[in-house]
C-alpha positions, 0 to 999 in steps of 0.5 A: 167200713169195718160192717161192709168188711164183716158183710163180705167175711161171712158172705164168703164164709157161708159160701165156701167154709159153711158152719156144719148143719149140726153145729148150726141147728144147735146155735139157734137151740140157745136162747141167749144167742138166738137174737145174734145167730138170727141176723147170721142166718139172714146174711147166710139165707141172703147169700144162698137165694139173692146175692148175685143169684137170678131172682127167677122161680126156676132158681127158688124152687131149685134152692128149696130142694138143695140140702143147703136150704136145710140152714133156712129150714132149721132157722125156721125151726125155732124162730117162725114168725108165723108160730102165732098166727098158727097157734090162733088159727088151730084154736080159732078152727080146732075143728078142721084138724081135731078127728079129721085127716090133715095134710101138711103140704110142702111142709119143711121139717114141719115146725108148726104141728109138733106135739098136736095130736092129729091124723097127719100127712106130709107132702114135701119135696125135699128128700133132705127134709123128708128124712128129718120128717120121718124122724120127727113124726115117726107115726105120720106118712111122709111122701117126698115128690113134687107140688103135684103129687098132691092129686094121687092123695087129694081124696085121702085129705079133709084138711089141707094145711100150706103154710108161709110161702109154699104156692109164691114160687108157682107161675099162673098156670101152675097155680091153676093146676094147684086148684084143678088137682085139689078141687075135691078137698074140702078144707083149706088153711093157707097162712101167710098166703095169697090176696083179695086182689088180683094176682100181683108180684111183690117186685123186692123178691118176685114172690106171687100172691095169688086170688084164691077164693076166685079159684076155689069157686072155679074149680073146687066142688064143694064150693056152695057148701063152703065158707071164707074166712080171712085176716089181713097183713096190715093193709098190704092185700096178703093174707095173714090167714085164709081158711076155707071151710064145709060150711057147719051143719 
């Protein structure tokens, strides 16, 4: 009972009396209360996506646009659990970010390529996240606009990095559009993104992995030249990692 009445108190503190961003993003910097103002920031993330809210893509995108996700955002910051995956895919495949022009799309604040010496672009439609960016990476160009804009820089990208949930929210036809506006990219690394199967919906939280290699072949051009390499999560069909490549020479 004395959980349950606690769940409540900090549901409608979040929800009414939220901490300041400032005082918040400065909690999840001390390590020693890391662990504790982790399982804060999940009954707040809870409260903002789920909790008595439609479990719909319209409502999910919307929510990634809001300045309240900034909470989620500066969580993520400094407590990824996709930072390793990351870290072994930039080292495995060092050559598809070292001299080449890569794009960080629907990047966030951009927590996984801090202090990497790259030729770097970000694609984010948060204008909140977009401004902590700019500051963040004072000497990257950073472009606030909608998934799509992506076709009017496609031909300026070698790389294509799309990290931890940046295509779930799309619907079938959207996802398409992704490949189709992309198909000139040579080089592609999804994290925590997409199936070997067919396209299927986790039914907890409708978020949609999709077939990318079935797409890459429809519609990427460089396709014959290319080669696929993955891992797994376990045996759930998700990829902890996807990279397609320009086969080497």
């Amino acid at each position: 009972m004395i959980k349950i009445f606690f769940k409540k108190l900090l549901r409608f503190q979040h929800t009414y009396f939220p901490l300041p961003l400032c005082i918040y993003k400065h909690f999840f910097k001390i390590r020693i209360l890391h662990k504790l103002f982790y399982k804060y920031y999940l009954l707040c993330f809870d409260t903002d996506l789920n909790y008595n809210k439609p479990n719909t893509s319209e409502f999910n995108q919307s929510y990634r646009l809001s300045k309240r996700s900034l909470y989620w955002h500066y969580a993520h910051l400094h407590h990824n659990r996709f930072s390793e995956i990351v870290d072994m895919v930039l080292i495995q495949f060092y050559h598809l970010f070292e001299n080449k022009k890569v794009c960080d799309y629907m990047s966030g604040m951009g927590p996984f390529l801090k202090d990497k010496k790259y030729d770097l672009m970000f694609i984010e439609g948060n204008k909140y996240c977009c401004d902590i960016l700019k500051k963040s990476y004072p000497k990257s160009r950073v472009i606030n606009g909608k998934w799509d804009v992506i076709e009017k820089y496609q031909n300026e990208i070698d790389t294509l990095f799309v990290s931890s949930g940046c295509l779930i929210y799309l619907n079938n036809k959207d996802i398409d559009k992704f490949f189709k506006i992309t198909n000139k990219i040579k080089n592609f690394v999804f994290i925590h993104e997409g199936t070997d199967l067919e396209d299927f919906s986790t039914q907890y939280s409708g978020h949609n992995y999709w077939n990318f290699e079935k797409r890459l072949k429809f519609y990427n051009l460089n396709y014959h030249n290319s080669e696929i390499s993955f891992e797994k999560v376990n045996d759930e069909g998700i990829f902890s990692y996807f990279v397609y490549s320009e086969k080497k020479v």
